[in-house]
C-alpha atoms as one frame of an Amber mdcrd trajectory, in Angstrom:
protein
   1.652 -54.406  -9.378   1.617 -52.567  -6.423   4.871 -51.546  -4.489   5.116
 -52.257  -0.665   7.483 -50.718   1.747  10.150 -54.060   1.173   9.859 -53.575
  -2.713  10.759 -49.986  -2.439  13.392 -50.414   0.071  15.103 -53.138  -2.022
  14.823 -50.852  -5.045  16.568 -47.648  -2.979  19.672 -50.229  -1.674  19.819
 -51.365  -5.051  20.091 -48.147  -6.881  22.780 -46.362  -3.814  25.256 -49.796
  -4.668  24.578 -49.159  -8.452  25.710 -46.002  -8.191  28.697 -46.732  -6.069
  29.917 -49.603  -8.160  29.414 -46.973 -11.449  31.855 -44.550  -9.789  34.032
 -46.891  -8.804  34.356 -49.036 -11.789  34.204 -45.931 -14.003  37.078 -44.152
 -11.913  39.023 -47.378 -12.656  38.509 -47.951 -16.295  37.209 -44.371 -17.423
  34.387 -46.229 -19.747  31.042 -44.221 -19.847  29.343 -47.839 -19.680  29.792
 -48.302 -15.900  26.739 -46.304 -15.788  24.904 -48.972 -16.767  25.378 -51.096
 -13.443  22.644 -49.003 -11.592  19.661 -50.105 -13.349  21.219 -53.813 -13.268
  22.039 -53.590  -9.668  18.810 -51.426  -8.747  16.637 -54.820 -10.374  18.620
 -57.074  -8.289  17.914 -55.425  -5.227  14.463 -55.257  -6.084  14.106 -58.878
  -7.802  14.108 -61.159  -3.951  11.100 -59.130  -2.423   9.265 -59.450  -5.868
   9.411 -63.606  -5.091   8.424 -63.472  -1.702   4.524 -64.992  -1.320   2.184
 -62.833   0.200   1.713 -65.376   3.219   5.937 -64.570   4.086   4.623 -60.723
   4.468
């Protein structure tokens, strides 16, 4: 699979909210498995540019 500039920009979104919804949710509850949102969140933003068609591009 080859990444396009969409893909990758979805991924970077994903992985800056990840990160801010670890901190956050880790500064409220103090549980070392907030950190586990980025990769979830990072796949999210990446998932609706994976299931565009090419002819959308």
């Amino acid at each position: 699979m080859e990444f396009n500039h969409r893909m990758k920009q979805g991924l970077f979104f994903g992985i800056i909210a990840g990160i801010v919804l670890a901190i956050g949710t880790y500064g409220l509850t103090g549980h070392p498995g907030c950190f586990l949102l980025i990769p979830v969140t990072a796949v999210m933003g990446l998932a609706p540019q994976m299931l565009q068609t090419r002819e959308e591009d």
